[in-house]
C-alpha positions in Angstrom: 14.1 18.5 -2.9 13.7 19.8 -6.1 16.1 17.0 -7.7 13.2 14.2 -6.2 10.4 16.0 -7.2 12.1 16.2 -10.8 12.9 12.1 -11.0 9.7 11.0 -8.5 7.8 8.9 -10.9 12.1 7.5 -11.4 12.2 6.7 -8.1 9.1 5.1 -7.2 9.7 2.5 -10.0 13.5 1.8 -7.8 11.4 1.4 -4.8 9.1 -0.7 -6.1 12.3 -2.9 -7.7 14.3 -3.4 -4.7 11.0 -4.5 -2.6 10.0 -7.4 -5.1 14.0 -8.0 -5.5 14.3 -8.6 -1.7 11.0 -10.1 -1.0 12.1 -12.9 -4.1 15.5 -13.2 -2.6 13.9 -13.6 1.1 11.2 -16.5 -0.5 14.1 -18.0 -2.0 16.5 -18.2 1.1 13.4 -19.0 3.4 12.0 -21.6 0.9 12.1 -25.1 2.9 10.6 -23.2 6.0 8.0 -21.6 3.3 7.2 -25.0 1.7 7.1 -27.1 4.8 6.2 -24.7 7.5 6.3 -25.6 11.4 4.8 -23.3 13.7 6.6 -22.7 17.0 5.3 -21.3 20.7 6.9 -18.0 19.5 4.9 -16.6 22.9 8.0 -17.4 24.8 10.4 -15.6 22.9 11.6 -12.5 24.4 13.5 -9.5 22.2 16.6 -8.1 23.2 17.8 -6.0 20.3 16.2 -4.4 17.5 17.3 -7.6 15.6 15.0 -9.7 17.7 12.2 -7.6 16.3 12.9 -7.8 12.9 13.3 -12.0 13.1 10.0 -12.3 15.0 8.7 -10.1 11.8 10.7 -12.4 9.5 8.8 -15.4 11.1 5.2 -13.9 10.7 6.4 -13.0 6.8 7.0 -17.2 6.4 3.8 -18.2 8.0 2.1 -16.0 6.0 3.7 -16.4 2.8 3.4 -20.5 3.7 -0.8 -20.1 3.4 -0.2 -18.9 -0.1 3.1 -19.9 -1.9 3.6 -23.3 -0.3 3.3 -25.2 -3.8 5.3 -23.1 -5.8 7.8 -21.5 -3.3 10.8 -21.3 -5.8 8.8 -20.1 -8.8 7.3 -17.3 -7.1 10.7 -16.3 -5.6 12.3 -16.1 -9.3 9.4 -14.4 -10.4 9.2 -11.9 -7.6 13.1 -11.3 -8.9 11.7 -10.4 -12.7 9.2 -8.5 -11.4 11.7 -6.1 -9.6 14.2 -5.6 -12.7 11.1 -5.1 -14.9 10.9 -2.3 -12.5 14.0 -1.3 -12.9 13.9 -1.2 -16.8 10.8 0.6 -16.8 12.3 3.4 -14.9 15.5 3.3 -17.2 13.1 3.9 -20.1 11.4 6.2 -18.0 15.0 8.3 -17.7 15.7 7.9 -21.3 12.9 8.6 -23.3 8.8 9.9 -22.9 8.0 7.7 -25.9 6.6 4.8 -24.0 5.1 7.1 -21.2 1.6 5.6 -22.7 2.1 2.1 -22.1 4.3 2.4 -18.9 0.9 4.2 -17.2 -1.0 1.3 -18.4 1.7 -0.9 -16.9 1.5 0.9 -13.2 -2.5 1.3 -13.4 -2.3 -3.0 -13.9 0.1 -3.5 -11.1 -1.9 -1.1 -9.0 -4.9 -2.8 -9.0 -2.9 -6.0 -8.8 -1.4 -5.0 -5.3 -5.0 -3.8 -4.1 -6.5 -7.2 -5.0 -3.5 -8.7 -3.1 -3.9 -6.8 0.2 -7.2 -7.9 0.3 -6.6 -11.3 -0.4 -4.4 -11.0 2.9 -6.6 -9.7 5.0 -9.2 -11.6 4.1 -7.8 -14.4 7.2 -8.1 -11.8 9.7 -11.4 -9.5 8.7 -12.9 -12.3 7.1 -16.0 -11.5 4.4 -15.4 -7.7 5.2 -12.2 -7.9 3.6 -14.5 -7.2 0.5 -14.8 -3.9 1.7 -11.5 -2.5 1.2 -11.6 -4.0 -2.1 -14.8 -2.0 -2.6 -12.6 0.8 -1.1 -9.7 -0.2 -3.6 -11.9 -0.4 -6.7 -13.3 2.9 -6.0 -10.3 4.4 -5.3 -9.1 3.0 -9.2 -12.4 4.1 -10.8 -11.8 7.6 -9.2 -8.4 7.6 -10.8 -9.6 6.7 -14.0 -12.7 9.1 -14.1 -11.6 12.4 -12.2 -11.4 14.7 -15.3 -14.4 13.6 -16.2 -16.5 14.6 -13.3 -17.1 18.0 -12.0 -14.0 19.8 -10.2 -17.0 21.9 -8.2 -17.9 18.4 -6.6 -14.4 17.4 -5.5 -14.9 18.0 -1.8 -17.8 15.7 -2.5 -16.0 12.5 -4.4 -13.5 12.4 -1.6 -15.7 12.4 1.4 -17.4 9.3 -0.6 -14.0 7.4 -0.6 -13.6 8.6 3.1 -17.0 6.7 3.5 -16.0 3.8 2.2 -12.9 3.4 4.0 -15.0 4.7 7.8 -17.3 1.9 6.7 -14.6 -0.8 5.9 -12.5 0.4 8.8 -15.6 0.2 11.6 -16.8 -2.9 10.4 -13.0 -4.8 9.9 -12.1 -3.8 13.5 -15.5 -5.4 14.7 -14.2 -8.4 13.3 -10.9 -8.5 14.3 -11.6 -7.8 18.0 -14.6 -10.6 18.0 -11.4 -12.6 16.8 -9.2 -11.5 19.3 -11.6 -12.2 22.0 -12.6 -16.1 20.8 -8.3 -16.1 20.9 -8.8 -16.8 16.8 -5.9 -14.4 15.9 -3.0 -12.9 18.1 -2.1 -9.4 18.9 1.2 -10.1 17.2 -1.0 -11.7 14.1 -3.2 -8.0 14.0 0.1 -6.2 14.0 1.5 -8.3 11.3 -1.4 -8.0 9.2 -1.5 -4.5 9.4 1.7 -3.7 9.1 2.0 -5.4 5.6 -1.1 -4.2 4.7 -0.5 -0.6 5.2 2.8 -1.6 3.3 1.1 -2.7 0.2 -1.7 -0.2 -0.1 1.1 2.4 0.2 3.1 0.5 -2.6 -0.4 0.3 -4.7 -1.0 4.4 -3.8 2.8 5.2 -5.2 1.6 3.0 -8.6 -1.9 4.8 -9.0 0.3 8.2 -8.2 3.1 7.4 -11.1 -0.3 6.5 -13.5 -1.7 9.8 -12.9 1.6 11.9 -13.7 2.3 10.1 -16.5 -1.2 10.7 -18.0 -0.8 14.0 -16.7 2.4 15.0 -18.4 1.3 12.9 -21.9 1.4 15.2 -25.3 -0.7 14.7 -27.9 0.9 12.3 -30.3 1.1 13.7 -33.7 0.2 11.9 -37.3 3.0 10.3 -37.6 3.2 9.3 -34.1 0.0 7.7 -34.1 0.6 5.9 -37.4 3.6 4.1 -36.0 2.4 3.0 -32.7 -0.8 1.9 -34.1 1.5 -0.7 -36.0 3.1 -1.1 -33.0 0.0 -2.3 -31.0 -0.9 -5.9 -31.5 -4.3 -6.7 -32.3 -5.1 -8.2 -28.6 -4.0 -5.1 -27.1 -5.9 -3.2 -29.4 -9.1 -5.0 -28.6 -8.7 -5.0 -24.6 -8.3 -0.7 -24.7 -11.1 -1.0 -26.5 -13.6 -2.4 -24.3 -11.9 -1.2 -21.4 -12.8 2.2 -22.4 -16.3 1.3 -24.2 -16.7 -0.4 -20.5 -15.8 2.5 -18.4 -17.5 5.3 -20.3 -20.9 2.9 -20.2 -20.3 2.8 -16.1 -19.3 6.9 -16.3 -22.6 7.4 -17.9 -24.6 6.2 -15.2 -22.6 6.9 -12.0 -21.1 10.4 -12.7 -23.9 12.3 -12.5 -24.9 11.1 -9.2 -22.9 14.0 -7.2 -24.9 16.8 -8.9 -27.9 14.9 -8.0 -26.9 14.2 -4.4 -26.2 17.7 -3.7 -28.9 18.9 -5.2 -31.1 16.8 -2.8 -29.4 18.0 0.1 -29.4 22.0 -1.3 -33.0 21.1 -1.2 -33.6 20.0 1.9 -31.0 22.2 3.6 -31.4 23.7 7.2 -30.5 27.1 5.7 -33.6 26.9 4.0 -35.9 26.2 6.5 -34.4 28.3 9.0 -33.5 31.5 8.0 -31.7 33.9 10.8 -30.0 37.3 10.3 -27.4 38.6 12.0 -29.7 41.4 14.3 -31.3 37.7 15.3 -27.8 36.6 17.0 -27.1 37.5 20.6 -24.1 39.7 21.1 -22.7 37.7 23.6 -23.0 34.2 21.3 -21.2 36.2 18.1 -17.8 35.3 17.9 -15.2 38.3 18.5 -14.4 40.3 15.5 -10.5 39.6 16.3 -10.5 35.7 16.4 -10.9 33.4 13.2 -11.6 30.1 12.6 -7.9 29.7 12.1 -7.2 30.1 15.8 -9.3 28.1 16.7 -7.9 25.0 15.0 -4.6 25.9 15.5 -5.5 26.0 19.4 -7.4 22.8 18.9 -5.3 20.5 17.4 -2.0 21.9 19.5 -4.3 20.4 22.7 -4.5 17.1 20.7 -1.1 16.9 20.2 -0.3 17.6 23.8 -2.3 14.9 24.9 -1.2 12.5 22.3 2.2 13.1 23.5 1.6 12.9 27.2 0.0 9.6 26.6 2.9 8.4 24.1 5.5 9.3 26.5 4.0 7.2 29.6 4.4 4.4 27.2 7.9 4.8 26.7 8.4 2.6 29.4 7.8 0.0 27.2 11.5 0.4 26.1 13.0 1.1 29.2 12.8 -2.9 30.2 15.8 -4.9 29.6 13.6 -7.7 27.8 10.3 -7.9 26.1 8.3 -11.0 25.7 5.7 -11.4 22.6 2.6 -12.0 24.8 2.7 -7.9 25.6 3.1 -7.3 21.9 -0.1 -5.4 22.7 1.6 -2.6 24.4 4.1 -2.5 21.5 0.4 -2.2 19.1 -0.3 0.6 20.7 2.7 2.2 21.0 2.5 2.3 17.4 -0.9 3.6 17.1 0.0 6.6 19.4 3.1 7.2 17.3 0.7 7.0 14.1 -1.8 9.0 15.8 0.6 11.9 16.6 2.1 12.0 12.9 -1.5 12.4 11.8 -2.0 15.5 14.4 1.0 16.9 13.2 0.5 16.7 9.7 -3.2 18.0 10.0 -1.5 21.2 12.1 0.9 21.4 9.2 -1.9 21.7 6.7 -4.0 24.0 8.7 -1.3 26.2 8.4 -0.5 26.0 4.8 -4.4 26.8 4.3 -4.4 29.9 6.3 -0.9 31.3 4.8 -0.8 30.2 1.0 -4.3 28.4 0.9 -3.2 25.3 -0.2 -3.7 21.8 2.0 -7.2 21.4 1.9 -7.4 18.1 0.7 -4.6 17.1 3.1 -6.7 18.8 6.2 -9.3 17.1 4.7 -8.3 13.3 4.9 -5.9 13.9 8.2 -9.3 15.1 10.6 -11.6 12.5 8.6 -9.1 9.6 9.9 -8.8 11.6 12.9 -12.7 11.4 13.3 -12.8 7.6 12.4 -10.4 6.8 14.6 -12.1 8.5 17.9 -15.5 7.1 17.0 -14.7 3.5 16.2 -12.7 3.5 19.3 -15.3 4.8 21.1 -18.1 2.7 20.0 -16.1 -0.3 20.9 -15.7 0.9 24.3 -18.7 1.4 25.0 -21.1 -0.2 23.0 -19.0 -3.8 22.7 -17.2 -3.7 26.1 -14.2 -3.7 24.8 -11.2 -1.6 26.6 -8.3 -2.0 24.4 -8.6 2.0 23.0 -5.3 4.1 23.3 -7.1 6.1 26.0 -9.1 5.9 28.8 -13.3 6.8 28.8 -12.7 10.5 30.4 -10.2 11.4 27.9 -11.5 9.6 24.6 -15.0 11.7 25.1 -12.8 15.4 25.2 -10.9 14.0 22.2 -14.5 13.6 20.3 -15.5 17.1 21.6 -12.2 18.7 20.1 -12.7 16.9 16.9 -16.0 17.2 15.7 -15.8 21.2 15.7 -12.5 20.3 13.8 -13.9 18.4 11.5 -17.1 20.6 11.1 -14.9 23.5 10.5 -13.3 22.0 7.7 -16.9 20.7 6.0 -17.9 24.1 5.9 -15.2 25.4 3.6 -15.6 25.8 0.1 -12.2 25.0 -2.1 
């Protein structure tokens, strides 16, 4: 364990390698079906085997690489190649020497916010003009990147629930889309499951970029005299000139927008509750005061373990899904939310995990904090769309979506309330 956290940033820049090596070598073997694609009633395919599965995932990976790289199929397959052994040389440097640490973060940061332009360039078929919104989402997320020394560490709880925000908003919004679609038969279950699946896949890829850029910066010296002399020579003139704006630009933007958090919470210190109502503890009923023995702590852990029971239960009577000696694509849907259970239990597990490691070492609150947010999002969106919209395609049913809101929201309040 400690060996991987040692050569992580190493590591990344393999994984990142060996997925733009294989996707080349997949454009290039698949390139007549790429450049002249034929779509085929895959409806009436069944699956078998596992490798059944991965060809029907092979086939959505041509039709969607067809919409884009029809034209130059060959070209971008070659160049999907370069870009995995430049990958592979940057991490050699990165083994050998911390000389061009500098430039390499520049190099992730750029292919970061490449990928993010890319997912939403993909999803823009199935959300449509709120694709935009996770581009919003992915901009922020950059700027963020780029700008958290400079903003106030006080306000931290703050700046993420901002991006958590964005993404509720993008995420509520997108899923309005894609089930209008799904109703006026404009997309497939199977197409939602692709699109997610390789969307999840490069926003992941673009997180593990933004994650090597912010080591890298983090672990930079300061570059002596001499140092500075010789890369200055080094630099060419154009690169020179775009650092140069690039920062004039971002410290113009910082100017403006970084204050805004003091500002926010000073309005709402203002206008707080706390203020207006003002109760001591004589004024609390004895039998409302929690006992002196139980803590907030208890409460969560007892509260998410009945989540996870009943994400579990609900998993497990859809294991029949595999129990069936074939599986045809039209109930792809029950596969989709297979998946989403599976997701959904990962997510409860890893907010339990962190709820520990808060009360025991006090570390995890920014994991707590983004595993009940998406936790939240999830509920309510699902929620909304069953009952607002009509729509009855949530992983549970009425009765037992409205208890999982009512575990949650104390959940989630809990964590607010913390300061870290």
């Amino acid at each position: 364990m400690n060996w991987i956290k040692k050569h992580f940033e190493i590591l990344i820049g393999y994984l990142l390698a060996v997925m733009n090596i294989a996707l080349g070598i997949f454009v290039i073997v698949n390139y007549k079906q790429i450049a002249h694609f034929e779509d085929v009633n895959i409806n009436k395919m069944h699956m078998y085997s596992f490798f059944d599965f991965i060809n029907i995932y092979a086939f959505e990976l041509i039709k969607l690489l067809s919409h884009y790289i029809h034209q130059f199929t060959l070209l971008f397959g070659v160049l999907f190649i370069v870009i995995g052994f430049a990958f592979f040389y940057v991490s050699r440097k990165l083994k050998v020497t911390t000389l061009f640490d500098r430039t390499i973060a520049q190099f992730y940061l750029l292919f970061s916010s490449l990928l993010y332009i890319v997912t939403s360039i993909l999803i823009f078929e199935m959300y449509g003009i709120f694709a935009l919104l996770y581009l919003f989402l992915f901009v922020s997320v950059v700027y963020y990147t780029l700008n958290r020394k400079r903003l106030n560490d006080n306000f931290r709880k703050l700046h993420l629930n901002v991006l958590i925000f964005i993404y509720a908003l993008a995420y509520f919004l997108t899923q309005l889309a894609v089930y209008d679609n799904l109703d006026k038969r404009k997309v497939t279950p199977l197409d939602v499951m692709t699109i997610n699946f390789f969307f999840i896949i490069l926003t992941v890829l673009a997180t593990l970029c933004l994650v090597n850029y912010v080591f890298l910066k983090r672990t930079l010296i300061k570059p002596n005299t001499e140092m500075k002399r010789t890369e200055k020579r080094r630099d060419s003139k154009v690169s020179r000139l775009l650092r140069e704006n690039t920062n004039m630009t971002i410290n113009k933007l910082s100017e403006e927008s970084l204050k805004l958090d003091e500002k926010f919470v000073y309005f709402m210190k203002k206008f707080s509750l706390s203020k207006l109502i003002k109760l001591n503890e004589d004024d609390i009923p004895s039998w409302f005061r929690l006992p002196k023995w139980l803590r907030i702590f208890h409460i969560e852990m007892l509260l998410s373990s009945l989540l996870f029971l009943i994400t579990a239960i609900e998993l497990n009577n859809r294991n029949i899904l595999f129990s069936a000696t074939k599986f045809n694509v039209v109930k792809m849907q029950y596969f989709y939310e297979w998946i989403n259970l599976y997701g959904l239990l990962v997510i409860i597990i890893l907010y339990i995990y962190f709820t520990i490691m808060i009360f025991y070492k006090s570390k995890g609150y920014i994991g707590q904090l983004f595993t009940i947010s998406f936790l939240l999002i999830k509920v309510l969106v699902s929620f909304y769309l069953m009952i607002f919209k009509g729509i009855n395609l949530s992983l549970f049913i009425p009765p037992i979506l409205i208890l999982l809101i009512l575990i949650i929201i104390p959940l989630y309040s809990f964590h607010i309330r913390r300061k870290y």
